[in-house]
N, C-alpha and C positions, 0 to 999 in steps of 0.2 A: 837482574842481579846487581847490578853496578851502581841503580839508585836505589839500591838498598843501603849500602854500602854507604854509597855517599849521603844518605839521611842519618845513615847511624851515626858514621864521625860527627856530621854536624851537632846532632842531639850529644855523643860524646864532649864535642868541644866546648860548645854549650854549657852543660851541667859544671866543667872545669872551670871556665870561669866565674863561673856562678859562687861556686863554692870557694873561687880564692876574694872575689871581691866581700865577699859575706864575712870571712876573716878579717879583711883589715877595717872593715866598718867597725864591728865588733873592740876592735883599737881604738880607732879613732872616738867611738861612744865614752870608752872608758879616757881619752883623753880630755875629751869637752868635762867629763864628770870632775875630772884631776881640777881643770882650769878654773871651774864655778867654785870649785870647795878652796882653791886659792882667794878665787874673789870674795869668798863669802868671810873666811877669816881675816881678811886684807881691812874688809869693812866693819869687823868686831874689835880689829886693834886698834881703829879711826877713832870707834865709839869708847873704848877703855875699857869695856865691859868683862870682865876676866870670865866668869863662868860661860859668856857665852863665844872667848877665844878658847876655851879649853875645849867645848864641844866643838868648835868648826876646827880646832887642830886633831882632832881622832877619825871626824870625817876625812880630812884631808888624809891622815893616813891610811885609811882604809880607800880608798880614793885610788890613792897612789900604788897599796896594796896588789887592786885589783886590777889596776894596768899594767904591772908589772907580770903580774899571771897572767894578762892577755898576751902580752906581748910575749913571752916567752912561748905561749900554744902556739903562735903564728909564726913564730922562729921556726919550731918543731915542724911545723907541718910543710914550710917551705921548704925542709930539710928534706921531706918526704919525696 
């Protein structure tokens, strides 16, 4: 009964952190994405090219959008 028990929790702690490191990847994904669309418009305002700073500044927002929605789930959940 006792290594039941004790396989359970393990399998229990296990799956726990499983699912909080999966969270903050999930961040951190959308952080690399925030950094690249920095870089990318960084090198559109190098080149002078306006229409193609206006498309890398909408990615960037959406970019940043979507970190801010991640990061705010992984707030939530830590709360949990």
């Amino acid at each position: 009964m006792k290594t039941k028990q004790y396989v359970l929790g393990l399998a229990l702690a296990f799956m726990a952190t499983t699912s909080f490191v999966a969270c903050d990847s999930k961040k951190e994904n959308k952080a690399e994405e925030v950094q690249e669309a920095k870089e990318d418009l960084n090198e559109s305002r190098a080149e002078g090219d306006t229409s193609d700073i206006r498309d890398d500044k909408a990615d960037l927002d959406s970019a940043n959008k979507e970190y801010n929605e991640a990061a705010k789930e992984a707030r939530k959940d830590s709360l949990k």
